[in-house]
PDB file of the backbone (N, CA, C, O) and the ligand in Angstrom, with CONECT records:
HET     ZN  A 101       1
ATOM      1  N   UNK A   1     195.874 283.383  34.442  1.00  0.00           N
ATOM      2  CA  UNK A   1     196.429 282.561  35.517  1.00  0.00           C
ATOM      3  C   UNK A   1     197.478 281.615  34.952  1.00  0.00           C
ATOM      4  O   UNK A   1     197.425 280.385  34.929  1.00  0.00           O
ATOM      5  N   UNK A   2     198.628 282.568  34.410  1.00  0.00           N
ATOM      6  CA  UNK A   2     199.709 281.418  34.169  1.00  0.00           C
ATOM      7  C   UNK A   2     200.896 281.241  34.729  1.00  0.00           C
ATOM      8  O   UNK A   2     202.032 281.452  34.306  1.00  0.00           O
ATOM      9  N   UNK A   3     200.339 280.670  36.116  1.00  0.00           N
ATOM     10  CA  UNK A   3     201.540 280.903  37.079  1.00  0.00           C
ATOM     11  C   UNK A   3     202.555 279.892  36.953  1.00  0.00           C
ATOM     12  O   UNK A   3     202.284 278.718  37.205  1.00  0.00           O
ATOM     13  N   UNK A   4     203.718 280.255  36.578  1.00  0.00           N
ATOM     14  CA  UNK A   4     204.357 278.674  36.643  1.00  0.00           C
ATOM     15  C   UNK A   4     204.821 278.033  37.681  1.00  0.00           C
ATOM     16  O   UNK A   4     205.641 278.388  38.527  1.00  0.00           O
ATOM     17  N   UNK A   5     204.182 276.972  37.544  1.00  0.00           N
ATOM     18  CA  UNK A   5     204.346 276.079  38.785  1.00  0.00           C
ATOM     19  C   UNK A   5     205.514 274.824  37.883  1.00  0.00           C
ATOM     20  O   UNK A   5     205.207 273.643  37.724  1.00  0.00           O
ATOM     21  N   UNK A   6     206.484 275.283  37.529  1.00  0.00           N
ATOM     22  CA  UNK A   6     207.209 273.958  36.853  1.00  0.00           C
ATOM     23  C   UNK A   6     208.097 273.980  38.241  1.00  0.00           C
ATOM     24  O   UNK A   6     209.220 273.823  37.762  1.00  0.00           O
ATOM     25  N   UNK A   7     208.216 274.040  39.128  1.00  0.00           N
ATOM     26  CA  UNK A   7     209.442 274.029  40.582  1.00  0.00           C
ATOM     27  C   UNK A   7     210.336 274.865  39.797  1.00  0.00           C
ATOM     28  O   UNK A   7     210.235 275.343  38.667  1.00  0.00           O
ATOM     29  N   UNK A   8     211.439 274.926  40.891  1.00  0.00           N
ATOM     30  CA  UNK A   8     213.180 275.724  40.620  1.00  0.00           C
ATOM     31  C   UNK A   8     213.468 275.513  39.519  1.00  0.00           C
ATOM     32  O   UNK A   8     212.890 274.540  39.034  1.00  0.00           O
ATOM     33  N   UNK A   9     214.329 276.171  38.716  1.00  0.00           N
ATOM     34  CA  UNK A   9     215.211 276.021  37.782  1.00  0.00           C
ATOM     35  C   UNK A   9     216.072 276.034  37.879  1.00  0.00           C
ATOM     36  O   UNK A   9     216.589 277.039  38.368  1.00  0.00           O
ATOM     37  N   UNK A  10     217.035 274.692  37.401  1.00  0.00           N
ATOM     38  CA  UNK A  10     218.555 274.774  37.900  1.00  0.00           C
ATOM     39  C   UNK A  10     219.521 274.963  36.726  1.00  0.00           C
ATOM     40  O   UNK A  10     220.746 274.848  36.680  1.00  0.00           O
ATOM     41  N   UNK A  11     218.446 275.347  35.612  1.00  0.00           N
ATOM     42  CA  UNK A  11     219.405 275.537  34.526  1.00  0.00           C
ATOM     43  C   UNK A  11     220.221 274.635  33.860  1.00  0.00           C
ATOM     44  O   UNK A  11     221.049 274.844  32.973  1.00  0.00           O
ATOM     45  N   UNK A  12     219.750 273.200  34.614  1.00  0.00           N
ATOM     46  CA  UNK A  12     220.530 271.696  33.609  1.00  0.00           C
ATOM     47  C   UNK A  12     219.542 271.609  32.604  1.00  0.00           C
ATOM     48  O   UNK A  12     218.985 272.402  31.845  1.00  0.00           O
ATOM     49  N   UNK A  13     219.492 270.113  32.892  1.00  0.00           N
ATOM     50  CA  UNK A  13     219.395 269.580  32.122  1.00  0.00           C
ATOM     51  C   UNK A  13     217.938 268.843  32.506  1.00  0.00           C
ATOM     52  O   UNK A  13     217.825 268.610  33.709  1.00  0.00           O
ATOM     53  N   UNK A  14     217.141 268.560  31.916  1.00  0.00           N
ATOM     54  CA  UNK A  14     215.815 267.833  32.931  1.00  0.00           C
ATOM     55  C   UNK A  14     216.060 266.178  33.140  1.00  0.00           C
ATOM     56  O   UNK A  14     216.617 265.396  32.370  1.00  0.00           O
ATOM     57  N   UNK A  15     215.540 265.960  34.254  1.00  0.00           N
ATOM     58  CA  UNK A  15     215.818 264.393  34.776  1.00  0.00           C
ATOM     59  C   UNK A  15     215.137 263.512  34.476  1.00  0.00           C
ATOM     60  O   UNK A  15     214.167 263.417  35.228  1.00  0.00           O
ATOM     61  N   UNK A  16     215.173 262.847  33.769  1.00  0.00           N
ATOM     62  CA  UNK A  16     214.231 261.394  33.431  1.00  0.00           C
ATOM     63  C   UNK A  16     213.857 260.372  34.359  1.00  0.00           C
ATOM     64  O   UNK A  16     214.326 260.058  35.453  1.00  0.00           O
ATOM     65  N   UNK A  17     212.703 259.826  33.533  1.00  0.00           N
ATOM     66  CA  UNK A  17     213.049 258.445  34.078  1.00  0.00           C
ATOM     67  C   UNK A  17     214.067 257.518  34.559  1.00  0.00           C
ATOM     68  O   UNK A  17     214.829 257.112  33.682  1.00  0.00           O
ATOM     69  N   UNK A  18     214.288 257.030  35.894  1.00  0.00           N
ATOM     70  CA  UNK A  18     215.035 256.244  36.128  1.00  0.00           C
ATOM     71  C   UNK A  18     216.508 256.736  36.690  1.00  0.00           C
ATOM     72  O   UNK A  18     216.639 257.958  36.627  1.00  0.00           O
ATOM     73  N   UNK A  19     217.260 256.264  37.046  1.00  0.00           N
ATOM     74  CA  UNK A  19     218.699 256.574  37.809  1.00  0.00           C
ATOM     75  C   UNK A  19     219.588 255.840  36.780  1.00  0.00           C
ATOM     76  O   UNK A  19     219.511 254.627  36.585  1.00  0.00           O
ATOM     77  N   UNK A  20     220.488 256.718  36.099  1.00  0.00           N
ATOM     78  CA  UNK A  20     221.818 256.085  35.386  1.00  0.00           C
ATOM     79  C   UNK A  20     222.813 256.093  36.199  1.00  0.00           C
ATOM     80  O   UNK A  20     223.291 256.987  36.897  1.00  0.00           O
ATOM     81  N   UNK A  21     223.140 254.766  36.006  1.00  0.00           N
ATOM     82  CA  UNK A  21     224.266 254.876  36.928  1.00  0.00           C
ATOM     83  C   UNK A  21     225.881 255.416  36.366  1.00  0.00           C
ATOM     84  O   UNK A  21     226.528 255.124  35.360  1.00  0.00           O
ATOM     85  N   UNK A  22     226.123 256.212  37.381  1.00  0.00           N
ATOM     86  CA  UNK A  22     227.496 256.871  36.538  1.00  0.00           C
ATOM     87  C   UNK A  22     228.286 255.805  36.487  1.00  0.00           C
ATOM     88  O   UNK A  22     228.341 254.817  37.220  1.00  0.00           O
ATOM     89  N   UNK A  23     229.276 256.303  34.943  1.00  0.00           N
ATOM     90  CA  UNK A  23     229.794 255.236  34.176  1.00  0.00           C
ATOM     91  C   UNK A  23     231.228 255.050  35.213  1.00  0.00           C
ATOM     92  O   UNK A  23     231.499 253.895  35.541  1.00  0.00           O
ATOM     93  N   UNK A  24     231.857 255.837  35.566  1.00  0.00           N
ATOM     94  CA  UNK A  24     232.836 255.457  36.831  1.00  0.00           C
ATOM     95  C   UNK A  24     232.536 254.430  37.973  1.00  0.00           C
ATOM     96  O   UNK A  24     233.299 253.630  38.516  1.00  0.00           O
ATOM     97  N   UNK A  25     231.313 254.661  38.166  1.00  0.00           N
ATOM     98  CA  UNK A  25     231.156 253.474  39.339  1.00  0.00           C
ATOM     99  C   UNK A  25     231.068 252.342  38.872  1.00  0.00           C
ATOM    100  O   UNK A  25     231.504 251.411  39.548  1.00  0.00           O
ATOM    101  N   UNK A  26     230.576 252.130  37.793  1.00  0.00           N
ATOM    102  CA  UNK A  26     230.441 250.702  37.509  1.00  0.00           C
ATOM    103  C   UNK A  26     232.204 250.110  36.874  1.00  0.00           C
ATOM    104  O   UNK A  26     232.460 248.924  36.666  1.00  0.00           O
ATOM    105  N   UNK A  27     233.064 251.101  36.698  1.00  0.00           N
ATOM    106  CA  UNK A  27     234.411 250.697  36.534  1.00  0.00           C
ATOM    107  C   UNK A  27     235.198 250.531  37.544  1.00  0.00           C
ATOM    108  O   UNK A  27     236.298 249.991  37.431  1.00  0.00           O
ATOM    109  N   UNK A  28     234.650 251.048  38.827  1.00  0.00           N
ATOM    110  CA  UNK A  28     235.585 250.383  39.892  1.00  0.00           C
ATOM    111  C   UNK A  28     235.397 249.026  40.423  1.00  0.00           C
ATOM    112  O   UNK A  28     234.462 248.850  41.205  1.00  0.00           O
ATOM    113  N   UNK A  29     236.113 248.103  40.123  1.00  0.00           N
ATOM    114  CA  UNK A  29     236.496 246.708  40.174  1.00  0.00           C
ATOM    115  C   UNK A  29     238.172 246.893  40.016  1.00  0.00           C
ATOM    116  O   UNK A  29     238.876 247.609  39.304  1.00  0.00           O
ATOM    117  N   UNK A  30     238.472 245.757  41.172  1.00  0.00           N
ATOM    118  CA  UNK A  30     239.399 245.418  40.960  1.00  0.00           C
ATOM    119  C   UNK A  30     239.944 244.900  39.406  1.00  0.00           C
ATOM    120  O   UNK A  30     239.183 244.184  38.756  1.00  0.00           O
ATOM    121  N   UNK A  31     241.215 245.264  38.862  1.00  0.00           N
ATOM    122  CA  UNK A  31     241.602 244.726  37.509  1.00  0.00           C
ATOM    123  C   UNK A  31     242.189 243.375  37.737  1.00  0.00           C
ATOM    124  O   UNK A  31     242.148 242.542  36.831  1.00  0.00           O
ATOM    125  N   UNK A  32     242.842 243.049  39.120  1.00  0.00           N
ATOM    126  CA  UNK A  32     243.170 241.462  39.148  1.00  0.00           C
ATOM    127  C   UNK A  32     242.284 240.807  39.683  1.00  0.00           C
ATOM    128  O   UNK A  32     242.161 239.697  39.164  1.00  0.00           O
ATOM    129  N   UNK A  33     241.549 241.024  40.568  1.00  0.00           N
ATOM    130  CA  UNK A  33     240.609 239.824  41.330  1.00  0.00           C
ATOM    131  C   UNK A  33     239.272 239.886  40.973  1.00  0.00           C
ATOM    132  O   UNK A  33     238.390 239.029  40.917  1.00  0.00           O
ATOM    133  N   UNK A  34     239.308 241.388  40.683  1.00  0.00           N
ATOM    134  CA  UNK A  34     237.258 241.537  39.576  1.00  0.00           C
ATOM    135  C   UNK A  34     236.331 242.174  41.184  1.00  0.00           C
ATOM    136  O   UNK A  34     235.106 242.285  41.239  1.00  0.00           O
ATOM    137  N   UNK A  35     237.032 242.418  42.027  1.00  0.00           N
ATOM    138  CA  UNK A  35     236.177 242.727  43.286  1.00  0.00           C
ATOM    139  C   UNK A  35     235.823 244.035  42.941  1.00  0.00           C
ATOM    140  O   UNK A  35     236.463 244.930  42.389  1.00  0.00           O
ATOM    141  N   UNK A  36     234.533 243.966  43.427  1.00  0.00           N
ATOM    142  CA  UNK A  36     233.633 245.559  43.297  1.00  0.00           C
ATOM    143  C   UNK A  36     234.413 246.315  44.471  1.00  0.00           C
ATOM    144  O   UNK A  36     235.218 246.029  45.357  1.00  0.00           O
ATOM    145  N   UNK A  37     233.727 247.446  43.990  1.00  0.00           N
ATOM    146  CA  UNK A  37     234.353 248.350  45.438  1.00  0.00           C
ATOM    147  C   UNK A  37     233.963 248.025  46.297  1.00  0.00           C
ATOM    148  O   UNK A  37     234.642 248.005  47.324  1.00  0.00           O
ATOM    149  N   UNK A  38     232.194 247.467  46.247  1.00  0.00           N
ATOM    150  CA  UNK A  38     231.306 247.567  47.674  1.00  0.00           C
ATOM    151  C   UNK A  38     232.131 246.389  48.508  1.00  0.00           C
ATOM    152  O   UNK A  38     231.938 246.136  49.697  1.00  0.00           O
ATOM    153  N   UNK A  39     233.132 245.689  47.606  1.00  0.00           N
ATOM    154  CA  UNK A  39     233.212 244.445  48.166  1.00  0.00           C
ATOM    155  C   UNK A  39     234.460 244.656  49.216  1.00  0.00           C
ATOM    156  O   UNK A  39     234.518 244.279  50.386  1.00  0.00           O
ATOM    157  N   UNK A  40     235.517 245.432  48.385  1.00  0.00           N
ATOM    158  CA  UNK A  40     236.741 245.615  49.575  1.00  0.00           C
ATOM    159  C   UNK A  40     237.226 246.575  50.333  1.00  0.00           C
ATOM    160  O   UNK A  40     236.849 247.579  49.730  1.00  0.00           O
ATOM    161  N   UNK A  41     237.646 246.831  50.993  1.00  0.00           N
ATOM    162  CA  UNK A  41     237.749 248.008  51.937  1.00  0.00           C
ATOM    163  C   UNK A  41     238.069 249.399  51.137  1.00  0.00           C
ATOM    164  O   UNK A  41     237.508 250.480  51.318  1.00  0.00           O
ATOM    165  N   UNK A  42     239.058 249.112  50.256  1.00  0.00           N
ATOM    166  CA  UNK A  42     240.030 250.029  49.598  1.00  0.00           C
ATOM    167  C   UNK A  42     240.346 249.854  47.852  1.00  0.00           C
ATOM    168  O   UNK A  42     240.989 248.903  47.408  1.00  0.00           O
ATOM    169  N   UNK A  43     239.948 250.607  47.259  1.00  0.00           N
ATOM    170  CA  UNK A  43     240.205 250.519  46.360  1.00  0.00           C
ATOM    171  C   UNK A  43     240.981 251.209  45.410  1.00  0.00           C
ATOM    172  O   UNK A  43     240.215 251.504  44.492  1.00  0.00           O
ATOM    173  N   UNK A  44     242.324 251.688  45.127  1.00  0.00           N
ATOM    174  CA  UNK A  44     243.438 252.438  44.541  1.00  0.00           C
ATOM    175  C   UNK A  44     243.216 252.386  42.862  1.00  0.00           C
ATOM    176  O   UNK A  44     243.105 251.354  42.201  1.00  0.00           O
ATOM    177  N   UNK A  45     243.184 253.656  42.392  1.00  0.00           N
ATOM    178  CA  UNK A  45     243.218 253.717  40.633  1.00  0.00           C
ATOM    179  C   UNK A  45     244.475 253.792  40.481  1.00  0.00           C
ATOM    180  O   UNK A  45     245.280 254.249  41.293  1.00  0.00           O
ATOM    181  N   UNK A  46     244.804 253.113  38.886  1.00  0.00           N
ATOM    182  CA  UNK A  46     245.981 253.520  38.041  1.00  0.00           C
ATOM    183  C   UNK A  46     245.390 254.096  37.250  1.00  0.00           C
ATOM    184  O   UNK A  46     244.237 254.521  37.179  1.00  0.00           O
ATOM    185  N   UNK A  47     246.967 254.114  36.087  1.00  0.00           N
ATOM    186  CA  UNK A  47     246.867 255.212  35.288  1.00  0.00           C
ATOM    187  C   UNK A  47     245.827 254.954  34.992  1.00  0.00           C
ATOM    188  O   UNK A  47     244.836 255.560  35.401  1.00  0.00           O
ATOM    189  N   UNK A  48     245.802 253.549  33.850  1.00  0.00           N
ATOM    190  CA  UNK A  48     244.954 252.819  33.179  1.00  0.00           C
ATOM    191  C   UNK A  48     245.372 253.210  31.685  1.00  0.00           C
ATOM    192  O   UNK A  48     246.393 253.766  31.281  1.00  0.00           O
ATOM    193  N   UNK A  49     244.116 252.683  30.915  1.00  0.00           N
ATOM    194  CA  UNK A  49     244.788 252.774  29.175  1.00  0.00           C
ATOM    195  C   UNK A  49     244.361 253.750  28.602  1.00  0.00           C
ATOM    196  O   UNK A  49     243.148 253.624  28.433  1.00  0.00           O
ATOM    197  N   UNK A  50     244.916 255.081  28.039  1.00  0.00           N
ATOM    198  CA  UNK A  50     243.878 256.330  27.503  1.00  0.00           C
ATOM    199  C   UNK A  50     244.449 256.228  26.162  1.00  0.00           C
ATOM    200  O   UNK A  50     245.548 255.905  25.711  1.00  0.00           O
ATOM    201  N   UNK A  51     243.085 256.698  25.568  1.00  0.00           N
ATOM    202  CA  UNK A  51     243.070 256.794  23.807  1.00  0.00           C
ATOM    203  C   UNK A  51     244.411 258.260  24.168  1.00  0.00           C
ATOM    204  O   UNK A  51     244.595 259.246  24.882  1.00  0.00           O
ATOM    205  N   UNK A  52     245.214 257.206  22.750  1.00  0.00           N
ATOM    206  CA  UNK A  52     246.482 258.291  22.287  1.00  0.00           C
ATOM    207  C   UNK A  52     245.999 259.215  21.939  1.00  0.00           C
ATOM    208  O   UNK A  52     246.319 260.274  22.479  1.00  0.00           O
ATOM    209  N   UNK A  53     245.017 259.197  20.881  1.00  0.00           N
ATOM    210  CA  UNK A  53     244.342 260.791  20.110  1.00  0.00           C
ATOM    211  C   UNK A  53     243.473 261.565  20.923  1.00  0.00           C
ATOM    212  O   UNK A  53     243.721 262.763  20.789  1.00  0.00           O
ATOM    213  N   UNK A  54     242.486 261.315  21.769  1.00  0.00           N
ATOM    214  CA  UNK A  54     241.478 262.055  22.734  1.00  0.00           C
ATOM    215  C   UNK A  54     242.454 262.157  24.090  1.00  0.00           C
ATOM    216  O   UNK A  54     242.629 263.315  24.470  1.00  0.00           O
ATOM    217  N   UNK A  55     243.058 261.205  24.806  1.00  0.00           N
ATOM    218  CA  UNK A  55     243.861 261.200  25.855  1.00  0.00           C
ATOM    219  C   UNK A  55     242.594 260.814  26.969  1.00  0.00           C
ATOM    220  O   UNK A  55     242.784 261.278  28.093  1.00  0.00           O
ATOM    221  N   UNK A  56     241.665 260.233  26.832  1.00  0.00           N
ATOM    222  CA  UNK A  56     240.143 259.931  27.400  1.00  0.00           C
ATOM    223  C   UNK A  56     240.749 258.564  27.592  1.00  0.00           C
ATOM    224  O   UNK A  56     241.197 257.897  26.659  1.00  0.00           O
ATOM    225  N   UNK A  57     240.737 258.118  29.076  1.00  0.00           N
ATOM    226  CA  UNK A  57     240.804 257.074  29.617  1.00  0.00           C
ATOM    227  C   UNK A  57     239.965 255.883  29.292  1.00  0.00           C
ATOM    228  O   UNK A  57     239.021 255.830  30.081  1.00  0.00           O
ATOM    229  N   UNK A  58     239.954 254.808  28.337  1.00  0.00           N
ATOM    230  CA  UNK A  58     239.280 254.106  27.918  1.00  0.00           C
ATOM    231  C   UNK A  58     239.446 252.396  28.699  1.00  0.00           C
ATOM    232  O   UNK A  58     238.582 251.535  28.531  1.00  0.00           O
ATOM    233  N   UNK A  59     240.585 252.190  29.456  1.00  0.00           N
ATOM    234  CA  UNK A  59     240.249 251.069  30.150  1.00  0.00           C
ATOM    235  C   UNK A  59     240.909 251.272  32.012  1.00  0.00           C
ATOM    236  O   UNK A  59     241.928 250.690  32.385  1.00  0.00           O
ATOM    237  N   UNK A  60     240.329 251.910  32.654  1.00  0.00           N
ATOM    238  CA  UNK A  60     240.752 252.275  34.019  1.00  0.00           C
ATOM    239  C   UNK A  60     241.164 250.792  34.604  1.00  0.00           C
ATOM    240  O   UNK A  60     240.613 249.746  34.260  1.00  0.00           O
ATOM    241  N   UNK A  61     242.119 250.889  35.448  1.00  0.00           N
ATOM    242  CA  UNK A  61     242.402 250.017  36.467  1.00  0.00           C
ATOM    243  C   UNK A  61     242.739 250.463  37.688  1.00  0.00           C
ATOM    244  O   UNK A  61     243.400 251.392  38.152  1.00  0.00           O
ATOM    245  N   UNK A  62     242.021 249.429  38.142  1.00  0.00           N
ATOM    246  CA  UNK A  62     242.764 249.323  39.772  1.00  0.00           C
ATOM    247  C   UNK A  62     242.721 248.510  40.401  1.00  0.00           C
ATOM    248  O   UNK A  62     242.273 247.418  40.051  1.00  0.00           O
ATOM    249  N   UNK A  63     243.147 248.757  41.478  1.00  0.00           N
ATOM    250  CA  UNK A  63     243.515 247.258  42.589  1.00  0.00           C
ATOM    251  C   UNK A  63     243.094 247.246  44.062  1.00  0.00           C
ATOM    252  O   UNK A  63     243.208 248.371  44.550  1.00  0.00           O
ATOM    253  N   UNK A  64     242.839 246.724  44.548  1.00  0.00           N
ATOM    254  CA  UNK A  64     242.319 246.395  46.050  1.00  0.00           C
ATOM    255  C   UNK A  64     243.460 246.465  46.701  1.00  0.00           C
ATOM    256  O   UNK A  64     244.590 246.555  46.220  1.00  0.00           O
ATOM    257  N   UNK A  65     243.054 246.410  48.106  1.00  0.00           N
ATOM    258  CA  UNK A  65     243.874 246.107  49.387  1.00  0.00           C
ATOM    259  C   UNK A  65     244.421 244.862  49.276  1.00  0.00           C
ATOM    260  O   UNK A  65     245.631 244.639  49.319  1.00  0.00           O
ATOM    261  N   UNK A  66     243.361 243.852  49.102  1.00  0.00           N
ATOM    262  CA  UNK A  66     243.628 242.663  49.395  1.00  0.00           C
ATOM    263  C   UNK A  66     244.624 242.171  48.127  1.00  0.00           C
ATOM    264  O   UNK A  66     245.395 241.368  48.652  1.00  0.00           O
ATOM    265  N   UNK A  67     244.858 242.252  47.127  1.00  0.00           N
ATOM    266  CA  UNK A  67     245.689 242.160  45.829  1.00  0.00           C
ATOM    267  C   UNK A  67     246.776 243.037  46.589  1.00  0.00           C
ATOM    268  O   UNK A  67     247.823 242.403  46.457  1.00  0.00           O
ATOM    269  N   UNK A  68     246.968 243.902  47.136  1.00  0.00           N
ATOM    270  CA  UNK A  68     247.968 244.943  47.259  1.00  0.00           C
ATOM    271  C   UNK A  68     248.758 243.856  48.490  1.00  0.00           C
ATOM    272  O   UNK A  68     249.988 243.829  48.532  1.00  0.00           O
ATOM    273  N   UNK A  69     248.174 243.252  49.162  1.00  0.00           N
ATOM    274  CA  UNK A  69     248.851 242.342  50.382  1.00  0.00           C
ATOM    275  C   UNK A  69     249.027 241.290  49.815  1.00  0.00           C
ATOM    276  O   UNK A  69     250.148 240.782  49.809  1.00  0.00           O
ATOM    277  N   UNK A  70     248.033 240.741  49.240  1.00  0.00           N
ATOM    278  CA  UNK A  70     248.961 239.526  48.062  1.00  0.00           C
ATOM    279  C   UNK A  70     250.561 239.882  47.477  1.00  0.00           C
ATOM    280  O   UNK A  70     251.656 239.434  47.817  1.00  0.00           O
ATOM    281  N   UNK A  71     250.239 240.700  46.643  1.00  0.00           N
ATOM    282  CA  UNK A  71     251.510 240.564  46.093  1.00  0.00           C
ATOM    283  C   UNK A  71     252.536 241.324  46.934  1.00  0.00           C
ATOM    284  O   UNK A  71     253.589 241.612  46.365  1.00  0.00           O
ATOM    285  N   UNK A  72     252.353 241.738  48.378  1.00  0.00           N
ATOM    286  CA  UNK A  72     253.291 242.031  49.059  1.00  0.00           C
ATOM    287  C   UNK A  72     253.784 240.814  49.686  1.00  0.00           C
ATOM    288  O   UNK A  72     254.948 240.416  49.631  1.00  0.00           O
ATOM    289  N   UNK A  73     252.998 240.360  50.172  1.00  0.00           N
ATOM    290  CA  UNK A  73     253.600 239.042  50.876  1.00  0.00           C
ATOM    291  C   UNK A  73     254.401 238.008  49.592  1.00  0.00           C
ATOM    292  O   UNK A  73     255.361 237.249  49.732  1.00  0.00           O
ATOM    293  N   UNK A  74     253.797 238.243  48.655  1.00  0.00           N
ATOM    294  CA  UNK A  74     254.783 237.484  47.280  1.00  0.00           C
ATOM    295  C   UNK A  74     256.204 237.499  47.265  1.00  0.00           C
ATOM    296  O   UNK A  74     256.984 236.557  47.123  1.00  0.00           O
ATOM    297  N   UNK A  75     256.461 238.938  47.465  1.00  0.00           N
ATOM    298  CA  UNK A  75     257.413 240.055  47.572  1.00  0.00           C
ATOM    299  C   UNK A  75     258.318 239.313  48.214  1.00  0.00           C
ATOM    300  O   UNK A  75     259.360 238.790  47.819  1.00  0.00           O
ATOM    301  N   UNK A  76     257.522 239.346  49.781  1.00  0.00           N
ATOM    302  CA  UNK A  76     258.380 239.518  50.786  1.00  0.00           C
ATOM    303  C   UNK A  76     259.096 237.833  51.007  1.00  0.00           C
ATOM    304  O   UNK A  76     260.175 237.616  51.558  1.00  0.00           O
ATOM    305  N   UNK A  77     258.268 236.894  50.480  1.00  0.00           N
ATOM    306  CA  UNK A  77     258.826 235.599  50.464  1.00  0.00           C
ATOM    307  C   UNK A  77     259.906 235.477  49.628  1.00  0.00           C
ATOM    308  O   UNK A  77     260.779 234.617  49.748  1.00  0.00           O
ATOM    309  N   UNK A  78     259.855 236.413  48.695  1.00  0.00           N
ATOM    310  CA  UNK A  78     260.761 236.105  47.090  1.00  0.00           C
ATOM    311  C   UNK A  78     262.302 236.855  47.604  1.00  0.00           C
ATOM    312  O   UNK A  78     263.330 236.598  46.977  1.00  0.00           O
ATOM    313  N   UNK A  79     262.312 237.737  48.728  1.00  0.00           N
ATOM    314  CA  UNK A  79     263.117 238.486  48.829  1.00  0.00           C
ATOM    315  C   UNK A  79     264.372 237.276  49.953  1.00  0.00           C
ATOM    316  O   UNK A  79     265.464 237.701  50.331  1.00  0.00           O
TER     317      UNK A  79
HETATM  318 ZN    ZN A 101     241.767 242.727  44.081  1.00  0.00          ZN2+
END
């Protein structure tokens, strides 16, 4: 009687303890104001900074809505 009862096999990897949180989410913040995503409506990536030798994005940025209307209205006064 060696039925295996281990469930499906999905051929990964097995799941541990606990929920990691993927390392992308915790990098979306705004790069000027520090706002989480949960916090602003919209959140736009740049390039950001990638290692010259791997080409692996090592400091992502981006910017909000609300930074994006800031410095439009900056703009539009300066003009
Ligand atoms: Zn912002």
């Amino acid at each position: 009687m060696a039925a295996e009862q281990a469930g499906p096999r999905w051929g990964g990897q097995p799941v541990r303890g606990g929920t990691p949180t993927p390392p992308d989410l915790a990098s979306l913040i705004c790069s000027f104001c520090g706002k989480s995503r949960e916090q602003v409506p919209k959140l736009f990536a740049g390039r950001g900074v990638s290692d010259p030798s791997t080409g692996a994005v090592i400091a992502p940025v981006h910017i909000c809505n609300e930074c994006v209307v800031l410095c439009a209205d900056t703009l539009a006064e300066e003009v």
